[in-house]
Backbone bond lengths (Angstrom), bond angles and torsions (degrees), N, CA, C in turn:
res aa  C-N    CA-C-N  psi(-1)  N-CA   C-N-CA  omega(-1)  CA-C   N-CA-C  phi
1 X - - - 1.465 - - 1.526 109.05 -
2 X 1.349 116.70 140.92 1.380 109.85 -163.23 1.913 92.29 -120.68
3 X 1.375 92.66 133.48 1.606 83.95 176.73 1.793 138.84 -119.04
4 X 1.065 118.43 178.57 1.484 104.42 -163.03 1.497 89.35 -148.88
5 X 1.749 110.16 155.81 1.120 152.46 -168.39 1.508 92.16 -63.12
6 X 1.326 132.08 100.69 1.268 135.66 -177.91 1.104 128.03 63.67
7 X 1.513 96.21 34.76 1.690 110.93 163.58 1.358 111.19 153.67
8 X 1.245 119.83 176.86 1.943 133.34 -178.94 1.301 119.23 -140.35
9 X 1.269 96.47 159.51 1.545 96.48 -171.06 1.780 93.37 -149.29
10 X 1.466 117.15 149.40 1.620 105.91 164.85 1.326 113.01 -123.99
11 X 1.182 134.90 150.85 1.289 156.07 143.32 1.473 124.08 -36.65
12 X 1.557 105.67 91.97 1.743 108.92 -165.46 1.700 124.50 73.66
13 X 1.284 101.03 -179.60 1.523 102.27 -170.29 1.876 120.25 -81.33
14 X 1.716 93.21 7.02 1.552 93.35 -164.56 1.346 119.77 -62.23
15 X 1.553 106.69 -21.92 1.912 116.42 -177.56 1.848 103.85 -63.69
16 X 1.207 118.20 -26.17 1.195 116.09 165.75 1.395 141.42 -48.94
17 X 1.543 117.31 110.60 1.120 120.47 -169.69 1.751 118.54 -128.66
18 X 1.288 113.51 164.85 1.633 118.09 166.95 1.398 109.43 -156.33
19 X 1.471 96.08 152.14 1.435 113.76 -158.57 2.175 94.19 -141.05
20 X 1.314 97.45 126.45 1.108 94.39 168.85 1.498 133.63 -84.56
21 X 1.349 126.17 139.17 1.764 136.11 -177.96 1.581 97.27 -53.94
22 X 1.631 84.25 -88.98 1.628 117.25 -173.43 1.137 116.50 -123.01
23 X 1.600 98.92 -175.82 1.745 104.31 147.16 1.978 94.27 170.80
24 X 1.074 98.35 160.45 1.561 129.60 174.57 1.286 96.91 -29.58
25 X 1.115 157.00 55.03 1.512 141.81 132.87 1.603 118.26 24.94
26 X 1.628 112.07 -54.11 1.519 102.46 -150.67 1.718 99.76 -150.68
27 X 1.294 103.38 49.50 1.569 126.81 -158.97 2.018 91.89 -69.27
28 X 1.336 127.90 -26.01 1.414 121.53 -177.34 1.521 101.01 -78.30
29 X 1.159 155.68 -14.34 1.026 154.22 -159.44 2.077 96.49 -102.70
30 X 1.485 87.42 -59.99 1.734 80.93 -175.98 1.724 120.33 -72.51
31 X 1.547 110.83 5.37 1.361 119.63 167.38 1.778 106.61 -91.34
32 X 1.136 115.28 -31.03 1.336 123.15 -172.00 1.631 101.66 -68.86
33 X 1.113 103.00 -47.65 1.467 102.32 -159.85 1.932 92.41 -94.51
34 X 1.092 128.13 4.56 1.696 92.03 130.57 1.185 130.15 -143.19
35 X 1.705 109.78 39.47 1.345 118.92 158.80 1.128 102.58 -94.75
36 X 1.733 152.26 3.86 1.340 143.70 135.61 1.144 98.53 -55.65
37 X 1.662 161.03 -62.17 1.151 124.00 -118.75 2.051 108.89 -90.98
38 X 1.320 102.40 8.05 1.282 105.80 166.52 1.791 112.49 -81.00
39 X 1.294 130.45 11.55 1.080 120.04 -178.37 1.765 106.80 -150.11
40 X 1.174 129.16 109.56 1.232 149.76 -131.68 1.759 82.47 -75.47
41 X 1.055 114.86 -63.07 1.427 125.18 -171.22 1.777 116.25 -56.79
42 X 1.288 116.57 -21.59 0.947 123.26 173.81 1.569 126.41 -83.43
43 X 1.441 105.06 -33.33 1.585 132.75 -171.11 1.754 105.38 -23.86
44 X 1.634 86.52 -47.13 2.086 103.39 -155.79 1.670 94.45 -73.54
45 X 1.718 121.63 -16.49 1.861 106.12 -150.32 1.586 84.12 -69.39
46 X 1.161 105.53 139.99 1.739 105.20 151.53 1.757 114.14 -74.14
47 X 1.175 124.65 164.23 1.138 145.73 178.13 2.146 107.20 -63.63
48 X 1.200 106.00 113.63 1.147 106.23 -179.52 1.644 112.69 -158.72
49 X 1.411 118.12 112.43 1.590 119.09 -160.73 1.864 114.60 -75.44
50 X 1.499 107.75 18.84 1.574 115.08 168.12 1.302 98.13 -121.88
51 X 1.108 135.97 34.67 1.273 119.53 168.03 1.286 101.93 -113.08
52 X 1.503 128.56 119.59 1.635 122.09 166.73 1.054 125.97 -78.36
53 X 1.596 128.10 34.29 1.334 124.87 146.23 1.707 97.75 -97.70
54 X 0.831 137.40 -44.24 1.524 135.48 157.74 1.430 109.08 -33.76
55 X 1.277 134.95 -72.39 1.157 129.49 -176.41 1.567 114.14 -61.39
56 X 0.773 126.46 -27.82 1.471 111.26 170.30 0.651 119.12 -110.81
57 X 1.763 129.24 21.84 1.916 120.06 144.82 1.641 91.63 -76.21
58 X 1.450 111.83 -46.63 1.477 86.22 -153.73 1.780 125.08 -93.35
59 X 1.837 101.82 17.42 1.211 118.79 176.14 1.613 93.51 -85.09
60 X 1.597 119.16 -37.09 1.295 128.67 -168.52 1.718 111.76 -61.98
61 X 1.404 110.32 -45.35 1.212 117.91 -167.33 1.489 96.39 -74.17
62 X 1.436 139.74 -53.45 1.397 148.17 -175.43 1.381 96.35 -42.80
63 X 1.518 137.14 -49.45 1.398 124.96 -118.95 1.957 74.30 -120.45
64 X 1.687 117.94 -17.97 1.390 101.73 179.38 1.644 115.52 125.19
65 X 1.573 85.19 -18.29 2.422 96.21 -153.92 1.602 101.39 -75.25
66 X 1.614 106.62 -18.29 1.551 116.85 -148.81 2.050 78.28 -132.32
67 X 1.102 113.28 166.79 1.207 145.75 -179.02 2.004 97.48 -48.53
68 X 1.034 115.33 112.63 1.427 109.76 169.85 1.783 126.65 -80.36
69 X 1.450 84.70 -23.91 1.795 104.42 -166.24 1.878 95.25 -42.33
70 X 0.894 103.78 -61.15 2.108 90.69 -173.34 1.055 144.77 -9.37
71 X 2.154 86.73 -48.35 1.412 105.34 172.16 1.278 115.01 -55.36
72 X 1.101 114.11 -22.11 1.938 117.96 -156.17 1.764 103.75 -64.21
73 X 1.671 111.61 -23.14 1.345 134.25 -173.71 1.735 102.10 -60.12
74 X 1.449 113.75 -63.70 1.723 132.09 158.18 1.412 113.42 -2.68
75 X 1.939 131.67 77.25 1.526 101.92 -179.45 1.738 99.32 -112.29
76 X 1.160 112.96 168.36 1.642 120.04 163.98 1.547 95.28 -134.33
77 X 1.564 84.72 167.98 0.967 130.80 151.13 1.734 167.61 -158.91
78 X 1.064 107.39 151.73 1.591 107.96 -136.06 1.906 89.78 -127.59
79 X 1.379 96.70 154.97 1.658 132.69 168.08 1.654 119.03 -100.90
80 X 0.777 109.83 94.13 1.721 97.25 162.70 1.184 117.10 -97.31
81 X 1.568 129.38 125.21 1.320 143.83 -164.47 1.504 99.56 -101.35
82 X 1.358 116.78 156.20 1.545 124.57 -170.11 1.589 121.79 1.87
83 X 1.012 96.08 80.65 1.614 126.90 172.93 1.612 105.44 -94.33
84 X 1.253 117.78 128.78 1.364 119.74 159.94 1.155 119.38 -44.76
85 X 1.344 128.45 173.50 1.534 119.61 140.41 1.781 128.84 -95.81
86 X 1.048 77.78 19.93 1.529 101.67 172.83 1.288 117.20 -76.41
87 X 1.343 92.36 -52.34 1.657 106.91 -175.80 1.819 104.11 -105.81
88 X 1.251 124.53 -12.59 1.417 117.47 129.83 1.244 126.85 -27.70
89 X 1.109 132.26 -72.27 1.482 140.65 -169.15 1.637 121.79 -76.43
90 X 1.642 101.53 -2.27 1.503 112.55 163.65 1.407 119.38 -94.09
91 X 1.682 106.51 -33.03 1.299 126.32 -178.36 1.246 97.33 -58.95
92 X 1.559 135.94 -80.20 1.025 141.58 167.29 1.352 144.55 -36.75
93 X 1.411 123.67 20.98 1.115 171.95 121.82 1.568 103.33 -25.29
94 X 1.189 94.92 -95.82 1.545 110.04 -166.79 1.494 123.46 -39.06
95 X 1.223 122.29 133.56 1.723 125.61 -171.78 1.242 113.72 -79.28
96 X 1.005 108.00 142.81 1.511 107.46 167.48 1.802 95.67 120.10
97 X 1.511 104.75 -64.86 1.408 105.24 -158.34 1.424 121.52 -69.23
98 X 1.293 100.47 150.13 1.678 111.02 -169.32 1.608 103.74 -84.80
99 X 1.092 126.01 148.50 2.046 126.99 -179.49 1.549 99.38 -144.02
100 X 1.417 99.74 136.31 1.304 121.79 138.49 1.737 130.01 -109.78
101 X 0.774 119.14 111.00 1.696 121.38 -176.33 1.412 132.96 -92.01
102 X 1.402 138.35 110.07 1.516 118.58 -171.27 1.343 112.03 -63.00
103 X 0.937 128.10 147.99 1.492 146.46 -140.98 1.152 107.58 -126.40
104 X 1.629 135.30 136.22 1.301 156.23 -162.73 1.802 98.79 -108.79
105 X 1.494 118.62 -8.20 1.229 98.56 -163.50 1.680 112.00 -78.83
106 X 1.416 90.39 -55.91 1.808 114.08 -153.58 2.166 98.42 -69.54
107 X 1.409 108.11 -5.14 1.260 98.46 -158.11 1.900 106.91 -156.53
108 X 1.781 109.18 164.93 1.710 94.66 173.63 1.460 95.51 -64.67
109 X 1.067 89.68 174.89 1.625 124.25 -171.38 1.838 89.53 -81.79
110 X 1.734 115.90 170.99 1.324 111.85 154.07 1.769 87.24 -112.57
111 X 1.366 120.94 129.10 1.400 137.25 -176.21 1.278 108.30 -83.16
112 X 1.395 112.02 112.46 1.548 129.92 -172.67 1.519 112.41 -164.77
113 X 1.604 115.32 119.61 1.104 116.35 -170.28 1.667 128.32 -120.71
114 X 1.184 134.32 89.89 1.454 128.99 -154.33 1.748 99.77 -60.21
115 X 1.323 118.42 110.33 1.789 123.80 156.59 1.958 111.47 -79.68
116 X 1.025 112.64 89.09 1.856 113.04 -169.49 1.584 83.62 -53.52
117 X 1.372 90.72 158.23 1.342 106.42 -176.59 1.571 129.66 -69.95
118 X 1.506 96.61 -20.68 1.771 97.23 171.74 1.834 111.51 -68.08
119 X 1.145 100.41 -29.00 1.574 91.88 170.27 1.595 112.64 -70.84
120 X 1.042 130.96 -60.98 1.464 137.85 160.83 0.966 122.19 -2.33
121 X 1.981 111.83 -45.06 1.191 91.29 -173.56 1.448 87.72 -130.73
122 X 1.579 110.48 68.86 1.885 109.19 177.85 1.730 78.23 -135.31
123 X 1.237 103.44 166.62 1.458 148.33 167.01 1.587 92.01 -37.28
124 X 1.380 123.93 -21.73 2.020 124.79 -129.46 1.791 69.80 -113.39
125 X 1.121 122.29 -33.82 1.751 92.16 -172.20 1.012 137.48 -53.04
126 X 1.067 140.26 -49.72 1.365 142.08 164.25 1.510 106.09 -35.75
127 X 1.314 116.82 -84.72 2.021 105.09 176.35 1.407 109.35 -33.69
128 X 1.320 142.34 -20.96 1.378 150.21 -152.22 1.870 103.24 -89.97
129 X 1.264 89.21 -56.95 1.660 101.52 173.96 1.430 113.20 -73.00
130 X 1.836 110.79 -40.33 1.514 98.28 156.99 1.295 145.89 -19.39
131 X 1.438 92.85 -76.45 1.683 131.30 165.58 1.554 108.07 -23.86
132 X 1.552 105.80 -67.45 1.438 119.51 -166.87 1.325 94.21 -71.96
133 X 1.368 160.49 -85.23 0.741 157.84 114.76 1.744 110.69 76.40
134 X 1.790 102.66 -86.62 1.114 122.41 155.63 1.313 133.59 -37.06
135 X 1.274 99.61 -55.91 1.703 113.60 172.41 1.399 107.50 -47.27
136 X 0.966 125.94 -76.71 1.773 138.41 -176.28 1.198 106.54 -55.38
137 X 1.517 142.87 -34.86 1.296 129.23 157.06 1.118 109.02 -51.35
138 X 1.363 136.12 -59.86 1.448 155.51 -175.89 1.679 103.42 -42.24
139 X 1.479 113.40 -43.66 1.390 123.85 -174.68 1.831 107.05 -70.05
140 X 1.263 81.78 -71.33 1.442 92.08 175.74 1.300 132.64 -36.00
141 X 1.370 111.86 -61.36 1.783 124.82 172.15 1.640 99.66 -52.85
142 X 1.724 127.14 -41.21 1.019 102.43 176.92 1.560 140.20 -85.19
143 X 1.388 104.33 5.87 1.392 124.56 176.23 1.871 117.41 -115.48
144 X 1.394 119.75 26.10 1.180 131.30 -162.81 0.930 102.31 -74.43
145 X 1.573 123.75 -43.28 1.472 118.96 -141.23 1.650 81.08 -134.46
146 X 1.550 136.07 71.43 0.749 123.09 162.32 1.761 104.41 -142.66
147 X 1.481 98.20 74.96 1.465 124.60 -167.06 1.676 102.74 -101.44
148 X 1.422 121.22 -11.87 1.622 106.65 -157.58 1.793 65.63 -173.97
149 X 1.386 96.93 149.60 1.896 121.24 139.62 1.467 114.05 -22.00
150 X 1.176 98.00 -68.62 1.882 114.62 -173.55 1.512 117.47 -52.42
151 X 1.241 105.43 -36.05 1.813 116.50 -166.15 1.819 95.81 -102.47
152 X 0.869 122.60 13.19 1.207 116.78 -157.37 1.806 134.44 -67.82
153 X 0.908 156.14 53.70 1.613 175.95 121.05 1.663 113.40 62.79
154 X 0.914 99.80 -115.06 1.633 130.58 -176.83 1.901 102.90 -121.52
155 X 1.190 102.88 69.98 1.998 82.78 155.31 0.692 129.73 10.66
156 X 1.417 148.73 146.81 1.478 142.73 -170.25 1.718 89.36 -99.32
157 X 1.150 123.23 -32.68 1.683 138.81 -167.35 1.692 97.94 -63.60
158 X 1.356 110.54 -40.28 1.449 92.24 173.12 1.347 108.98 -140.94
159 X 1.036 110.68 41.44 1.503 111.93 133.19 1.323 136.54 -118.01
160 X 1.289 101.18 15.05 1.698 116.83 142.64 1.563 116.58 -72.67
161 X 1.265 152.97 26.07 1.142 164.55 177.85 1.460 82.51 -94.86
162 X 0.941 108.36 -85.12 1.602 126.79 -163.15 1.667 109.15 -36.13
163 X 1.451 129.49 0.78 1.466 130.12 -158.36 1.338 91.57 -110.88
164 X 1.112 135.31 176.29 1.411 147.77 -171.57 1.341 101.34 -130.04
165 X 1.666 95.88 151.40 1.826 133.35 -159.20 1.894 82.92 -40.26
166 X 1.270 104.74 -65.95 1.638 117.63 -145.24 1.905 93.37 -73.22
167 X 1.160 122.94 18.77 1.497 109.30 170.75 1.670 98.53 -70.76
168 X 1.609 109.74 145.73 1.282 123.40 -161.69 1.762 100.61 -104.33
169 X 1.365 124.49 134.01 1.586 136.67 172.91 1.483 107.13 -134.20
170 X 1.381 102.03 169.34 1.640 113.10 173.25 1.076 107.82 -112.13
171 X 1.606 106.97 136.46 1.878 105.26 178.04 1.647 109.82 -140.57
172 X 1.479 97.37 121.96 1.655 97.17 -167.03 1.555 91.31 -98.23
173 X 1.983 94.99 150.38 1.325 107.12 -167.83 1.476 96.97 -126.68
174 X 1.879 94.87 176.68 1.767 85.68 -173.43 2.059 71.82 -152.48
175 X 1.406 100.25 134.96 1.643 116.54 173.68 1.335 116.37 -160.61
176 X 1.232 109.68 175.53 1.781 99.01 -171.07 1.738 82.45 -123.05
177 X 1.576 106.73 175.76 1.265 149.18 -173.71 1.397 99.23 -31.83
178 X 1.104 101.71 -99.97 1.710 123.77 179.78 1.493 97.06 -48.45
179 X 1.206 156.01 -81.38 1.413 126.51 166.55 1.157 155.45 -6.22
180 X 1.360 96.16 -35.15 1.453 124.63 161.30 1.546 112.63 -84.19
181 X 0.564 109.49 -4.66 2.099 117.67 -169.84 1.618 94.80 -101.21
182 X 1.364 95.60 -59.95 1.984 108.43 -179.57 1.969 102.93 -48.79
183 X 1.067 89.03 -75.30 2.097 92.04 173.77 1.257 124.15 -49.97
184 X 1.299 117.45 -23.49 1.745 106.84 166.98 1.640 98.39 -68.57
185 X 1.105 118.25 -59.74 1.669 119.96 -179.62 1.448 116.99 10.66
186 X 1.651 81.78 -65.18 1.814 112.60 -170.07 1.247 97.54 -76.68
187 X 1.369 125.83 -56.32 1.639 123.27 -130.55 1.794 101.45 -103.92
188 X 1.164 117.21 -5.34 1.636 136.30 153.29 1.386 126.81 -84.74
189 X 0.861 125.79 -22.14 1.541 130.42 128.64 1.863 128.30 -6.61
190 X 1.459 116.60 80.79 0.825 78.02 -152.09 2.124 100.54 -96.42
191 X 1.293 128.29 12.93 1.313 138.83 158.66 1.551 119.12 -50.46
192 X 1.755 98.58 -15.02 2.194 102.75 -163.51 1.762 88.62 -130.66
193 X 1.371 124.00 -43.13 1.246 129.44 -173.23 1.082 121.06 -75.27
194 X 1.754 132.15 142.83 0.984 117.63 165.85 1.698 104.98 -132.84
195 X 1.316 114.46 -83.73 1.490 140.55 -162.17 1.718 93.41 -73.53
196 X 1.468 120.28 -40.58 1.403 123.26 177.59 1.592 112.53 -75.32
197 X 1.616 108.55 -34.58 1.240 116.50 -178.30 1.686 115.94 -39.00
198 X 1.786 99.05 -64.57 1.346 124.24 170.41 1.983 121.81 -52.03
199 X 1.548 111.75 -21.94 1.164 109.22 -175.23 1.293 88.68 -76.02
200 X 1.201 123.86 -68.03 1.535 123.64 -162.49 1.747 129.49 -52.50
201 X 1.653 109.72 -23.00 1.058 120.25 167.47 1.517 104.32 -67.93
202 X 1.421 125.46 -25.54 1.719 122.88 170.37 1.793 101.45 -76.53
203 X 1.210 99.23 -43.32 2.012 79.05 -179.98 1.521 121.18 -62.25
204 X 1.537 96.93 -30.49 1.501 83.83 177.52 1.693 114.22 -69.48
205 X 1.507 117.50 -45.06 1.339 145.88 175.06 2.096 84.39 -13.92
206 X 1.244 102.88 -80.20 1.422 135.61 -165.06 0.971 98.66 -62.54
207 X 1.740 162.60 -74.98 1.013 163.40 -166.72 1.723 85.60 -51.55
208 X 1.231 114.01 -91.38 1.654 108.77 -154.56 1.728 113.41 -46.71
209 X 1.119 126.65 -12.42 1.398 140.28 163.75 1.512 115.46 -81.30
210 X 1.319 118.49 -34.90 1.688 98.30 160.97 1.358 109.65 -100.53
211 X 0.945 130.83 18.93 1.738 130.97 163.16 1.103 117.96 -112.43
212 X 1.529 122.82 -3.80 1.534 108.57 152.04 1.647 103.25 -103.65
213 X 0.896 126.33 15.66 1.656 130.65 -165.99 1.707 85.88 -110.44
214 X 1.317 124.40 -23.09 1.646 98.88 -162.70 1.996 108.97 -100.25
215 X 0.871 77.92 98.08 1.907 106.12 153.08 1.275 105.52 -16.60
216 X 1.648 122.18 -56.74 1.778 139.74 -162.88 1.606 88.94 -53.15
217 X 1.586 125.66 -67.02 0.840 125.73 -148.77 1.239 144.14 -66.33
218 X 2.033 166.96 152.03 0.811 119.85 -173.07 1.531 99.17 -115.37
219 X 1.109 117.76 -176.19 1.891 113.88 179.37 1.302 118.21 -48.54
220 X 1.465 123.07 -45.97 1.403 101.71 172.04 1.383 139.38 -63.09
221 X 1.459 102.34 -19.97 1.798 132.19 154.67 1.173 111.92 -30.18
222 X 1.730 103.61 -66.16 1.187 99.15 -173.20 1.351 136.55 -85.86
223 X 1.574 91.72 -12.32 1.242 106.47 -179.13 1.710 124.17 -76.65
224 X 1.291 112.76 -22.59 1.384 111.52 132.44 1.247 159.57 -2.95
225 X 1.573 99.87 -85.14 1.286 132.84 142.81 1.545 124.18 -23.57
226 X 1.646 90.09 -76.08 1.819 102.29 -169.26 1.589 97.80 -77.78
227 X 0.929 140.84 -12.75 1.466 123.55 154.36 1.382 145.30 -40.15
228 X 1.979 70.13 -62.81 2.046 98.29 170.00 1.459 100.14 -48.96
229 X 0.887 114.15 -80.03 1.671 145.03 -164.46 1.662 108.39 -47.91
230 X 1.058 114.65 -38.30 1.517 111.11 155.04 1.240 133.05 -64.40
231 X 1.571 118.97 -25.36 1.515 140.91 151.96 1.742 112.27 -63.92
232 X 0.955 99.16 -7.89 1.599 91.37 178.87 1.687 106.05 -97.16
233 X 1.692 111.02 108.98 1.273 143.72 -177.53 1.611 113.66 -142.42
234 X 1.295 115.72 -173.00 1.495 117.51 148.50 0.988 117.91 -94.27
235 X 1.546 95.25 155.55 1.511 109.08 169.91 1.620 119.73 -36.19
236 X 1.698 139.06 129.51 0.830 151.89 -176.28 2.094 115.44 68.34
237 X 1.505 105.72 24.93 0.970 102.86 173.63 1.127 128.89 -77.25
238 X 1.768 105.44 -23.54 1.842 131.26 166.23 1.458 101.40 -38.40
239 X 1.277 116.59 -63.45 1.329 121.91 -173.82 1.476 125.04 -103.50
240 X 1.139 116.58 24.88 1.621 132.75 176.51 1.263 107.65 15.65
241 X 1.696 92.51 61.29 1.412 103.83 147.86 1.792 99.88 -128.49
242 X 1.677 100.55 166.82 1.444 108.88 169.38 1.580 109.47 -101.92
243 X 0.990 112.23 126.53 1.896 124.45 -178.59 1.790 91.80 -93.14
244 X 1.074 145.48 -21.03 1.969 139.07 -163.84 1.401 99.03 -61.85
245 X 1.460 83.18 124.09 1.715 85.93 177.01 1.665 119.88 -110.39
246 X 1.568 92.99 -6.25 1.339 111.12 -173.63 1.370 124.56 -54.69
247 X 1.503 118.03 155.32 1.485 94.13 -150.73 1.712 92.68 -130.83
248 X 1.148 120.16 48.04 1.697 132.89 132.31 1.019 114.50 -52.37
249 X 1.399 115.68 -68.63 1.918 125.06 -162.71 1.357 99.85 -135.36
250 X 1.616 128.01 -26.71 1.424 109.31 -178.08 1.585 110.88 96.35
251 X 1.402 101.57 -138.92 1.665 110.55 165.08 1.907 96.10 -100.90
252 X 1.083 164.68 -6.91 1.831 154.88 -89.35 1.728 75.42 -110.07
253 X 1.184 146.54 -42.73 1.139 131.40 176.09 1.559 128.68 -44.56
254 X 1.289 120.84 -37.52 1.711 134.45 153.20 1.483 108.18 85.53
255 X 1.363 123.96 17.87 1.242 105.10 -173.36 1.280 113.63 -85.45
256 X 1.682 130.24 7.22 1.144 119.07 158.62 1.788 91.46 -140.78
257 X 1.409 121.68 178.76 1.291 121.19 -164.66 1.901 103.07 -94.29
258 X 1.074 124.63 160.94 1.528 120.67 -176.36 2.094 96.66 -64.09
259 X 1.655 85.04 136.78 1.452 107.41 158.73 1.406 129.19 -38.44
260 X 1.414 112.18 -64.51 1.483 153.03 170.34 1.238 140.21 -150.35
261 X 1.307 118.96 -150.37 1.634 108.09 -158.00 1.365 98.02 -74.08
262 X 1.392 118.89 -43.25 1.681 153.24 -125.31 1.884 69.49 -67.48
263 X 1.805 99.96 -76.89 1.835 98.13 -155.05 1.626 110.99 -71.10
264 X 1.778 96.68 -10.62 1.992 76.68 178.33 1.841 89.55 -72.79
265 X 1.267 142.76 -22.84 1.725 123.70 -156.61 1.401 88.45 -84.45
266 X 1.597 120.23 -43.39 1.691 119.14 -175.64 1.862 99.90 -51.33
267 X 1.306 121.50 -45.84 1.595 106.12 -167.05 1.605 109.73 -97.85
268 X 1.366 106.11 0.84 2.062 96.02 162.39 1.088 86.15 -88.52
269 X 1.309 160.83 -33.70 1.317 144.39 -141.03 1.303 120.54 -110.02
270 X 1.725 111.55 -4.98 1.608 127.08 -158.99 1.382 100.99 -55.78
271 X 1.237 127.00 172.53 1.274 153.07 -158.20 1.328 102.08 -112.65
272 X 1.382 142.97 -29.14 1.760 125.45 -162.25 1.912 82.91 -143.33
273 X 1.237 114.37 -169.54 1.462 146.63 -157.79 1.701 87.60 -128.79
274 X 1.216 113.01 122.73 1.349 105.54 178.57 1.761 124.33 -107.64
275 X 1.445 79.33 3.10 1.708 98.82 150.21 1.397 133.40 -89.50
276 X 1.357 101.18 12.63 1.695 104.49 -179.10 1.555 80.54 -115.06
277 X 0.892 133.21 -10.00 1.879 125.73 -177.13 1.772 114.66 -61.05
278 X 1.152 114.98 142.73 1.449 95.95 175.48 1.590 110.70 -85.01
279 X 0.811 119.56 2.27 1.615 116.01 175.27 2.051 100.08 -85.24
280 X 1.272 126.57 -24.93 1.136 112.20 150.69 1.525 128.03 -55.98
281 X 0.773 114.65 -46.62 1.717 134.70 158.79 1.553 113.66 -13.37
282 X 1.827 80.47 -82.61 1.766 95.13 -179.44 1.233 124.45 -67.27
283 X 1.834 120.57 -21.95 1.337 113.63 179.97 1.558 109.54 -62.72
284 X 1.384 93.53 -49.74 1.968 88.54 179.43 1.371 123.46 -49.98
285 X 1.604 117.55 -36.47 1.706 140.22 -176.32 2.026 78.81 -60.19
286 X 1.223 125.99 -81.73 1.340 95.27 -150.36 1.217 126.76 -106.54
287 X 1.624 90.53 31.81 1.758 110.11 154.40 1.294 117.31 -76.80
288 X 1.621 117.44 -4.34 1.483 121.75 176.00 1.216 97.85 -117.74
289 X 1.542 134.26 -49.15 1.240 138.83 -138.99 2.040 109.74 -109.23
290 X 1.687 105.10 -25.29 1.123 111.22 174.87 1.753 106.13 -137.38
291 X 0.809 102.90 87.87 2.032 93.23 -173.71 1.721 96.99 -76.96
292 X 1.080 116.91 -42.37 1.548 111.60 -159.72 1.346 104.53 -43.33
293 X 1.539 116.64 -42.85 1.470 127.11 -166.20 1.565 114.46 -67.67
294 X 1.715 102.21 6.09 2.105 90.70 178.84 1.144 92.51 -94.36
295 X 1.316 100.40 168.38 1.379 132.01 173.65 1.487 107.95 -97.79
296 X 1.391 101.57 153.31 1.763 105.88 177.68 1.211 107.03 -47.88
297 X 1.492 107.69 133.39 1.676 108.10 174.22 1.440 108.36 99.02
298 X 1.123 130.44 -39.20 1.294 120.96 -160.87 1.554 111.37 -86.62
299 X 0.802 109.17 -15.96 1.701 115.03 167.76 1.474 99.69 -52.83
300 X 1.288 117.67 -68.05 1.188 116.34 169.36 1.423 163.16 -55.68
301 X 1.904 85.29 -20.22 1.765 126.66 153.76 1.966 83.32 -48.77
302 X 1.455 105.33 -79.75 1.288 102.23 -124.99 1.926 108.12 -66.28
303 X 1.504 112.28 -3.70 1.267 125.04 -172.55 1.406 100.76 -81.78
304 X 1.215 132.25 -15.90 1.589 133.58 -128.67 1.876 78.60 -114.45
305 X 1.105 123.62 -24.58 1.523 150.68 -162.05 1.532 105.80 -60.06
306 X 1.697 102.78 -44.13 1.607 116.32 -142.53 1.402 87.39 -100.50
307 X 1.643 123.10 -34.30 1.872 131.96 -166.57 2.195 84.72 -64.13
């Protein structure tokens, strides 16, 4: 993060972080006990992870063969640290999930501004840091004197207007299992995704690292877990094809070959260069700097780049 005289700003999505709350500890037990109650004879077994009628309801329900709904019970929760509001307002989108957001109203701001990396490295940076720059002076001077009732300035409530899209907040979330499986779909994508793309490759990062790290749990626990979580791709990654029909970039990213006609005409026909994108940017940044975070294939996306 590079900083400035009454405020900061960083360079790309790397200041981005997540940290997990919670989550379900012992999620095979509360699937067990009510995927028995469809079978009269079963009702009385208690919950016990050596019993193979246990294991194969709840290998059954994971894999789809047996009733999935249980999982839906499964919630976490997670922190995302300096998040735009850019990618705020995509996050928050999604159904189901519960948000808390730090808030611009009641208080100063902490001044932090995401520059995506295609600006970074255009001609546009310098006006870019300007900009931000300005803004937060602009903020500041108008919230100086708002120490007491008496001295009082510009509201902090609206003189947050004055801040720009990419000012960075933390917003803790709360979702279950299969929710999380459904939203990578979208948000792994990497032709539509960018700045969100990369957060979520850290939740998973973090989730599958304290769920094989936890001791509490027993194998069917986890086995749960690392199922879901191995299913978390984009849409048509099962079958490595790309379904995006969208007509920004199309499929021009290549990490799987076009579906049909529909996205090869959407990506001869796209609208931008998807090498001027900053999500081109970052894939290469943590093809050197973060490998864990690719996805199958993309190692090879990003080599295919340079021919």
């Amino acid at each position: 993060m590079d900083g400035m005289q009454n405020g900061y700003f960083q360079n790309g999505y790397k200041g981005i972080g997540v940290s997990i709350i919670s989550y379900d500890k012992h999620p095979a037990k509360t699937m067990w006990d009510m995927l028995k109650q469809t079978w009269l004879e079963l009702q009385d077994v208690e919950y016990n992870p050596e019993f193979p009628i246990v294991k194969e309801f709840i290998e059954g329900s994971v894999d789809k063969r047996l009733n999935p709904t249980p999982q839906e019970t499964i919630h976490i929760q997670c922190v995302f640290h300096n998040i735009s509001r850019v990618n705020l307002a995509q996050l928050t989108r999604h159904r189901g999930w519960l948000f808390q957001v730090e808030s611009q109203m009641p208080q100063h701001v902490k001044h932090n501004v995401i520059i995506p990396a295609s600006i970074v490295n255009s001609e546009f940076y310098d006006r870019a840091v300007k900009l931000i720059e300005e803004s937060q002076k602009l903020y500041d001077d108008m919230t100086a004197r708002n120490v007491s009732k008496r001295t009082t300035g510009i509201p902090y409530q609206d003189a947050r207007y004055m801040l720009l899209h990419g000012q960075t907040c933390d917003a803790s979330c709360s979702f279950t299992l299969p929710q999380l499986v459904n939203v990578c779909g979208q948000r792994l994508e990497n032709n539509t995704a960018d700045e969100i793309n990369y957060a979520f490759r850290l939740l998973l990062k973090e989730l599958n690292t304290v769920i094989e790290n936890d001791a509490e749990m027993d194998e069917l626990d986890k086995l749960v877990y690392m199922k879901n979580l191995q299913r978390c791709d984009c849409f048509g990654a099962a079958a490595h094809k790309c379904f995006t029909c969208d007509d920004v970039f199309g499929n021009s990213f290549k990490r799987f070959p076009d579906a049909n006609e529909r996205v090869a005409a959407a990506t001869e026909n796209c609208k931008l260069d998807f090498k001027k994108s900053a999500w081109f940017y970052e894939l290469k940044r943590i093809a050197h700097e973060e490998p864990e975070l690719l996805l199958p294939g993309e190692k090879e996306m990003i080599e295919s780049w340079e021919v």
